[in-house]
ROTI-493118 format. One record per residue: x, y, z of N, C-alpha, C in turn. Coordinates in steps of 0.1 Angstrom, whole numbers, plus 2048, in hexadecimal, padded with zeros to 3 digits. Each point is the difference from the previous one (the first is absolute). Layout:
% ROTI-493118
XYZXYZXYZ...
% end
This chain:
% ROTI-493118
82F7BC9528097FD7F580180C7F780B8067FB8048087FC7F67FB7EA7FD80F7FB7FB7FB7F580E8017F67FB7F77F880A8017F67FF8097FA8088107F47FE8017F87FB7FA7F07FC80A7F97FF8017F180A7F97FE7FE7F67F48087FB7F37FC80E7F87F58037FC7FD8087F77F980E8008068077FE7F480D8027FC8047EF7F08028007F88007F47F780E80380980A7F87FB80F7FE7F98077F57F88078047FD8007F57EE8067FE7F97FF7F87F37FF7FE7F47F28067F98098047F77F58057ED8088017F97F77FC7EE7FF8017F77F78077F58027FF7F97FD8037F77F67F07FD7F28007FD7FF7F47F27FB8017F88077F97F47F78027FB7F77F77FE7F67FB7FB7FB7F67F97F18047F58097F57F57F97FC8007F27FB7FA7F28037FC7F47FB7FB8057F380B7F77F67F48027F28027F27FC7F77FD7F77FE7F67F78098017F68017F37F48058057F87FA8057F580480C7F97F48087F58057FE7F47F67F87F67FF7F97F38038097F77FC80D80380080F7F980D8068008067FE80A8108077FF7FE80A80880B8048057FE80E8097F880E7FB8038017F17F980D7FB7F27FE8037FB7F78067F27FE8017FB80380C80C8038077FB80380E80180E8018058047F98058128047F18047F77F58018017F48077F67FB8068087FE8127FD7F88058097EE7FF7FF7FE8018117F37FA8038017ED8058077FB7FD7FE7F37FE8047FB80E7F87F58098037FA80D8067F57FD8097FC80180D7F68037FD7FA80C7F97F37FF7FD7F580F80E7FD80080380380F8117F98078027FC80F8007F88057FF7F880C80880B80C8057F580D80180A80981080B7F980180A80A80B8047FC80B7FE80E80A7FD7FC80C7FD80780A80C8048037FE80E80880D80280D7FD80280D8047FA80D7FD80080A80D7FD80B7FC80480B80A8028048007F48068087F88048037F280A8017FE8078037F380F8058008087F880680B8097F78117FC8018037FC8107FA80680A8037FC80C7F77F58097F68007FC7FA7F48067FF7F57F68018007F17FD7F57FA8127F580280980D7FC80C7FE8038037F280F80080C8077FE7FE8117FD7F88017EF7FD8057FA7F67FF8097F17FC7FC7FE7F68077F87F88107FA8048078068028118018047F87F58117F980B8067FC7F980F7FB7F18027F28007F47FE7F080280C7F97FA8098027F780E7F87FB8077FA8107FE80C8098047FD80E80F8067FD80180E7FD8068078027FB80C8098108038097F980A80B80180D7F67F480780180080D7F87F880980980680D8027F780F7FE7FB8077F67F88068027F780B7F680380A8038048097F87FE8128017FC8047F67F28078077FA8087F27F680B8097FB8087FB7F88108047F07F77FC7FB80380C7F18017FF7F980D8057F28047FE7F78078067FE80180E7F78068077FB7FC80D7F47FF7FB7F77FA7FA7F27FF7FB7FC7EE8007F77FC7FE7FA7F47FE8027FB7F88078017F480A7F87F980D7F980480880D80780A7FE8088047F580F7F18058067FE7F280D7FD7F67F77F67FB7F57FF7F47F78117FD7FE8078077FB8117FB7F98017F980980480780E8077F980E7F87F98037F37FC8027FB7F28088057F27F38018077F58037F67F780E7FB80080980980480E7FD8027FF7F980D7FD80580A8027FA80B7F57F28047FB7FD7F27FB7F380580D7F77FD8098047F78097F27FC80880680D80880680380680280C80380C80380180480F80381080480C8067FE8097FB8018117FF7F97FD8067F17F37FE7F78028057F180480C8027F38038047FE8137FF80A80780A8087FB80980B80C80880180B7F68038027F28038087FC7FA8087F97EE7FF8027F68087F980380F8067FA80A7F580280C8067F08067FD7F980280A7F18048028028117FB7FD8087FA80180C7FD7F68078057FB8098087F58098017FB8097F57F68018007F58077F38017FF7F58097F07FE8027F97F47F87F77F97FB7FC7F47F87F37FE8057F57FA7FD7F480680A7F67FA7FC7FC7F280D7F87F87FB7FC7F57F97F37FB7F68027FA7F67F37FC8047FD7F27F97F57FC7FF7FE7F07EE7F57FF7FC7FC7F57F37FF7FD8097F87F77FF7EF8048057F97F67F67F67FB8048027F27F47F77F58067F77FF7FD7F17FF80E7F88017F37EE7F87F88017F27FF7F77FF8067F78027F87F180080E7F67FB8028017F480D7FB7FC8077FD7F48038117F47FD80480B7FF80E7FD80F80D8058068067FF80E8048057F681080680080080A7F780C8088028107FC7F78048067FF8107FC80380481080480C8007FE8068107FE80F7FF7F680480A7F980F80480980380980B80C7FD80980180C80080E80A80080180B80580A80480F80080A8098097FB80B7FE8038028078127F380680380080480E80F8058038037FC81080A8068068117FA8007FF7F27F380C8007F980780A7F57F680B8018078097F680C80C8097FD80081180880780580C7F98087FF7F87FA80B7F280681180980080B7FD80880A80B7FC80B7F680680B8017FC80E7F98058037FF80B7F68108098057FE8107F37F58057F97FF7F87F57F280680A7F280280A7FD7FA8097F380280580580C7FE7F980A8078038108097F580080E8047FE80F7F87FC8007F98107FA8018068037F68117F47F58017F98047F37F57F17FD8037F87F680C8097FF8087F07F68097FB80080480380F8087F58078017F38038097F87FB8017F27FD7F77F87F37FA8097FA7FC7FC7F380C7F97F57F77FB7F580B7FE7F57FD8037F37F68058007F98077F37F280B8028048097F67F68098017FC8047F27F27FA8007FB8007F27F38108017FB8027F27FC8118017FD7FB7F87EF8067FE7F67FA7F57F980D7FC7FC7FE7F47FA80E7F77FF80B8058098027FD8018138037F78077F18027F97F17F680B7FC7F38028077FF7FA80A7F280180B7FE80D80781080680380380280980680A8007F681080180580D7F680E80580680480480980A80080880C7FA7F97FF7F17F980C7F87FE8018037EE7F78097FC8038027EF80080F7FC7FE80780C80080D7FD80D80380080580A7FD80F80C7FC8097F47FB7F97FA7FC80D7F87F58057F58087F67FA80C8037F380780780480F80480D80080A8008087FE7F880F7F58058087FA7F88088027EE7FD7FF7FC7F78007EF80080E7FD8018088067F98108028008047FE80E7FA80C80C8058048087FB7F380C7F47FA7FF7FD7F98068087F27FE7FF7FB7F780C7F57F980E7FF80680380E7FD8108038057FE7FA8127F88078088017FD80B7FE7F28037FC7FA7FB7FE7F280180B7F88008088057F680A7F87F980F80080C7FB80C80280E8078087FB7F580E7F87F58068027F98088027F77FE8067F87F38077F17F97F77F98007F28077FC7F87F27FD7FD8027F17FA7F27F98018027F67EF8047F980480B7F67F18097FA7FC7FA7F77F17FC7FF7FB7FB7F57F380F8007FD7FF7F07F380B7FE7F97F97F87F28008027F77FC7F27F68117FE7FC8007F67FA80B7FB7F18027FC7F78057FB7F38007FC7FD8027F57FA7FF7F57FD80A7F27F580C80780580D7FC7F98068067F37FF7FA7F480C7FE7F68007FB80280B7F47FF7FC7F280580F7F77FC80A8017F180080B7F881080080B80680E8087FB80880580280E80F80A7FE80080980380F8088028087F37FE7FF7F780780E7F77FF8037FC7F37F67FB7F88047FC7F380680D7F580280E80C80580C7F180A8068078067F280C81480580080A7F87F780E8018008057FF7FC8067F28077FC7F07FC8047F780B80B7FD7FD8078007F580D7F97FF80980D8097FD80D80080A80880A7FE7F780E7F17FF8028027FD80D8077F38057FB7F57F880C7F480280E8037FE8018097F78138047FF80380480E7FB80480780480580D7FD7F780B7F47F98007FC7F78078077F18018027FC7F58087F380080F7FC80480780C8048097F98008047FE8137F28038038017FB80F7F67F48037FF7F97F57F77EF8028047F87F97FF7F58098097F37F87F47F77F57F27FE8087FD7FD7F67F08087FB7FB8007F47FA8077F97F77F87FA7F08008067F67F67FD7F48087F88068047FA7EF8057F27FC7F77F87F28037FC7F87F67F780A8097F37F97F47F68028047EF7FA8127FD7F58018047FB80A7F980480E80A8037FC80A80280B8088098077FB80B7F680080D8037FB8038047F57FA7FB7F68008087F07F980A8017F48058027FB80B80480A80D80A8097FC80780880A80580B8047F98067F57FB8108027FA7FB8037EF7F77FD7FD7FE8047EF7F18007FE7F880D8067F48037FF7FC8007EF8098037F97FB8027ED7FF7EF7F98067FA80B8017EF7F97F27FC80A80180580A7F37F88067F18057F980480E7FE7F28077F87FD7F87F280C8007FA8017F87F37F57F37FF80A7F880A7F87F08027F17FE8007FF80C80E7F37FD8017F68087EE80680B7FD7F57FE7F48027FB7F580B7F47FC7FF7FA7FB7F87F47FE8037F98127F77F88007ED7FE80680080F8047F58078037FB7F780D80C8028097FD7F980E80980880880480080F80A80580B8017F48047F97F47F98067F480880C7F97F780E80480280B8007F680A7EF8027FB7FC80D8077F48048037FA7F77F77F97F18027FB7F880E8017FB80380C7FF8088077F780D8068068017F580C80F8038058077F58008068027F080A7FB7FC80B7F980880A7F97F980E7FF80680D80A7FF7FC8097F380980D8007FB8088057F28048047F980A8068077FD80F8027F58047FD7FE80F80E80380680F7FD7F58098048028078088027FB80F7F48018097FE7FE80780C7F37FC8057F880980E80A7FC80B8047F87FF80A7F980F80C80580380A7FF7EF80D8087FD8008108057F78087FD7F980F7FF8007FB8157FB7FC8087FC7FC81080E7FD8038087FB7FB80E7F880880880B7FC80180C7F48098058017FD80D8057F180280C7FD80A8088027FC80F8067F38008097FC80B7F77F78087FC7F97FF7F57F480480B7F67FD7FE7F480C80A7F37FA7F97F17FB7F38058077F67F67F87F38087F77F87FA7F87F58057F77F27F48027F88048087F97F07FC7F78077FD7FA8007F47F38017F67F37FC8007F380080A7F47FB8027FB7FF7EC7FB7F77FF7FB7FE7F67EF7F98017F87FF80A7F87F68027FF7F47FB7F57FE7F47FE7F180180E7FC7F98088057FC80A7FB7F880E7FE80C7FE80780880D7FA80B80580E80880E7FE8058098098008097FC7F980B80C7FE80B8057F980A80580980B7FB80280980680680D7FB7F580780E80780E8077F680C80480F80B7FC80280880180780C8097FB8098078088098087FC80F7F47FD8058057F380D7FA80180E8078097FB80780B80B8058077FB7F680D80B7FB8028007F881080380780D80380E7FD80480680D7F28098017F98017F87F18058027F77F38087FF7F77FA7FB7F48068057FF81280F8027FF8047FE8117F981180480080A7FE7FA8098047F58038037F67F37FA7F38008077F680180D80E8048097FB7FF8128017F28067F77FD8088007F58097FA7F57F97FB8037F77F77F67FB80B7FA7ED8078058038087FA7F28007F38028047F87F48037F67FD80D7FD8098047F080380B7FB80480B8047FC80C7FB80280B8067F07FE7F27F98017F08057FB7F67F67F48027F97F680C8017F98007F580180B7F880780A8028038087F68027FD7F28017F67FF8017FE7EE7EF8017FB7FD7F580D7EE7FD7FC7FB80B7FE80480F8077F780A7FC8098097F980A7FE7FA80580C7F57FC7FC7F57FC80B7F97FF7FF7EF7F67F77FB7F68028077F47F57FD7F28047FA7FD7F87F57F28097FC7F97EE7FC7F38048097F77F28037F38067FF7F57F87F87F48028047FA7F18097F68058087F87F18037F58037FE7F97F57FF7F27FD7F77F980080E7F58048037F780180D7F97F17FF7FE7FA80C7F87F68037F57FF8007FB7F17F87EF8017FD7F87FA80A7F580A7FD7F980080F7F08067FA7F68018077F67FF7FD7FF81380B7FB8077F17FF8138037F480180C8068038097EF80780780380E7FC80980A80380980C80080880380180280F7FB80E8057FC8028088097FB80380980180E80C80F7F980580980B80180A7FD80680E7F47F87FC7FE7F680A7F77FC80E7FE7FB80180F7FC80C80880080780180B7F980080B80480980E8067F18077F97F78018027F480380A7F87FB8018007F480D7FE7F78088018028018128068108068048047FB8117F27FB8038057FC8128087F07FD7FB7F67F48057F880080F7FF7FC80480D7F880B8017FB80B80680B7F880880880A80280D8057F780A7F47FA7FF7FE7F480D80C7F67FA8047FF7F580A7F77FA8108038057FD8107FB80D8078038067FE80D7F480380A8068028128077F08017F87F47F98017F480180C7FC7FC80780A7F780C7FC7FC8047F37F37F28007FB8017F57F58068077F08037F57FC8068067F27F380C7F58068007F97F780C7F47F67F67FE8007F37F67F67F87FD7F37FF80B8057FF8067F67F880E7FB80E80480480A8007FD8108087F08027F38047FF7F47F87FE7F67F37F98028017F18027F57F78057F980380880980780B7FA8058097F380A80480880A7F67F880C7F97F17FC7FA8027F77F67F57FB7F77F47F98088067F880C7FD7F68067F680980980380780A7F780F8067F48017F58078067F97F680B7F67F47F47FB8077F37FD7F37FA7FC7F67FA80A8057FF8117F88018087F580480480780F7FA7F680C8027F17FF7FA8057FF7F17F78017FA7F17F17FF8067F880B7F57EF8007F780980B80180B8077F680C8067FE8107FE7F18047FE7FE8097FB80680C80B80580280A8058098058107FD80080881180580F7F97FC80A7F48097FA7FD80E80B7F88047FE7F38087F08048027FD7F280A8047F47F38057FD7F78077F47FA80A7FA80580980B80180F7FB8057FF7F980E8097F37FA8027F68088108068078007F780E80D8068058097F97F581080580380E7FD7FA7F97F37FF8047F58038037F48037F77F47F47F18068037F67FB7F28068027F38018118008048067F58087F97FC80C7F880480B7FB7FA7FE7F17FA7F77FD80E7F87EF7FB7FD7FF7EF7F580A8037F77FF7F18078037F880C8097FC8098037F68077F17F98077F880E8097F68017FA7F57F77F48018087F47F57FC7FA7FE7F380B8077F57FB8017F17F680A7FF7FD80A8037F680B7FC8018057F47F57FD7F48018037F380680C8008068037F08038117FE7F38007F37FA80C7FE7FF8047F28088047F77F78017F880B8037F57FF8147FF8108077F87FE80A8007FF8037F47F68067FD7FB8047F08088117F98088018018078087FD80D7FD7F580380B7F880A7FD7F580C80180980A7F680180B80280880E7F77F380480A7F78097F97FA80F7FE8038087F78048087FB8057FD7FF80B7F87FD80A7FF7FA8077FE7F18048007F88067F97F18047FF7FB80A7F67F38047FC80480D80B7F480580480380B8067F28087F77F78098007F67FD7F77F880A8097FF80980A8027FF8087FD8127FE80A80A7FF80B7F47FD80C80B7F08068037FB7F87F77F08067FF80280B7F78048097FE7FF80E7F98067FF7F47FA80A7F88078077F580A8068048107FC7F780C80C7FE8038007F480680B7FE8078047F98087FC7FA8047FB7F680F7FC7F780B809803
% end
């Protein structure tokens, strides 16, 4: 029997993750970083990382056909990636690219409970990743091609992006439809001392949709507001403090660099999505657009939804999972609301286990438990004019 193609090809960054069993620490994290000090922590767990396996992954158990492309090492990190890929199926990895006298990339993730994790990274042989790594005959019969953290990913932020530009463009130029999610770089790392809003001015207007957290995003497009925040409120943990004009502001600034959707990771407080009021951008989205009877449902739309309560084991991957549930919607062809639920619905999966994806239930659960009354929380955020619709689950807009 002939194999099916990809629904999805998921490009991008990928590791090796190791992390440690911890307890939960009464002390708070600053108590674990003391030098000299032994930190008791159970076995440690070996897992695939990043935008492309946490992504991937995740999209796969939804029971979506997906590929991976991403650059590994030839080293013992690298055979770890692939026996890990190829335990969910050998169809993942067709599109790994093994590099010789390369070393793959790991991370060292701290991940109490109830705790939002730290990670030890090395960006290994994602930093040589290049546009001719997308082989346009492996993404044949696909319907979406999603591309995850490039500030990871030296190649895709150097000369002013041009590389991520150029890789995007090629994608696009086969009618399927581009989604990108991003990374906060590290502020000691070259990536955090380019210029991001040049590079999304160039980058965006070959992806339809555009999946950054809160802080990423304010940190790229207005580094003096993000610097601000944080020493005002003497934290980088800014979630609190993303407003309902903050969140607009940052979306309007995204749609008018040619993006037709905005969806905003926010963690425990939800996602955010912001839709373009041009309908011929919305039909331009490739294969994966909306119907024309739902073109209204996705023009001109700004929704938050409130994440589902659930009991924290971790956060490893929750973001990344989030955006497979929000894709997994799209390919599905459901309206914006439900694409939303969707989203939230994943991500809160994720996090009822301390690694990023053995949670996810196939499509079919995921929809049960939603249907089935699944609490929301609440979102603690200043959102004036806004209110929430119980018909729709979410917060909109007035």
């Amino acid at each position: 029997m002939k194999e099916r193609s990809a629904e999805v090809v998921v490009a991008g960054h990928i590791c090796l993750d190791v992390i440690p069993a911890m307890d939960e620490k009464g002390e708070g994290m600053t108590a674990l970083f003391v030098p000299g000090k032994l930190v008791n922590v159970g076995p440690a767990l070996l897992s695939t990382g990043g935008a492309v396996s946490n992504t991937g992954l995740a999209l796969h158990r939804l029971g979506i056909r997906t590929k991976l492309m991403s650059k590994i090492g030839d080293d013992l990190f690298g055979k770890a990636i692939l026996d890990v890929l190829g335990s969910y199926g050998d169809e993942l990895a067709g599109g790994m690219i093994v590099a010789e006298g390369e070393h793959s990339s790991y991370s060292l993730v701290i991940s109490p409970p109830g705790v939002d994790r730290i990670f030890l990274h090395s960006t290994g042989a994602n930093d040589t990743f290049v546009a001719d790594d997308i082989r346009t005959n492996e993404l044949q019969g696909a319907r979406l091609f999603h591309f995850g953290y490039p500030p990871l990913m030296r190649n895709m932020y150097e000369n002013g992006g041009e590389e991520l530009a150029r890789l995007l463009s090629r994608a696009k130029s086969q009618g399927l439809t581009i989604s990108l999610d991003m990374a906060k770089p590290d502020p000691e790392s070259p990536a955090s001392r380019v210029d991001w809003r040049v590079i999304l001015e160039r980058a965006l207007p070959h992806v339809d949709v555009f999946l950054p957290s809160f802080e990423e995003i304010l940190f790229m497009l207005h580094p003096e507001r993000y610097a601000e925040l944080t020493r005002i409120h003497q934290t980088s943990d800014l979630l609190p403090y993303a407003d309902g004009e903050l969140l607009s502001m940052l979306s309007t600034e995204l749609i008018q660099m040619g993006v037709a959707i905005v969806a905003i990771k926010l963690g425990e407080h939800g996602l955010y999505v912001r839709t373009t009021s041009d309908c011929e951008r919305i039909v331009a989205m490739g294969v994966c657009a909306p119907s024309m009877d739902q073109i209204s449902c996705w023009t001109d739309r700004e929704l938050l939804a409130p994440c589902f309560k659930v009991k924290v084991a971790g956060t490893t991957g929750a973001g990344d999972c989030t955006i497979a549930g929000f894709l997994a919607g799209l390919l599905k062809g459901l309206n914006l609301e439900e694409v939303l639920h969707a989203a939230v619905g994943v991500g809160a999966c994720n996090v009822e286990r301390s690694d990023a994806t053995s949670g996810i239930p196939i499509w079919e659960q995921l929809r049960e438990r939603i249907a089935a009354g699944w609490e929301q929380g609440e979102v603690m955020l200043d959102l004036p004019g806004w209110n929430y619709k119980v018909e729709i689950g979410a917060w909109a807009k007035k």
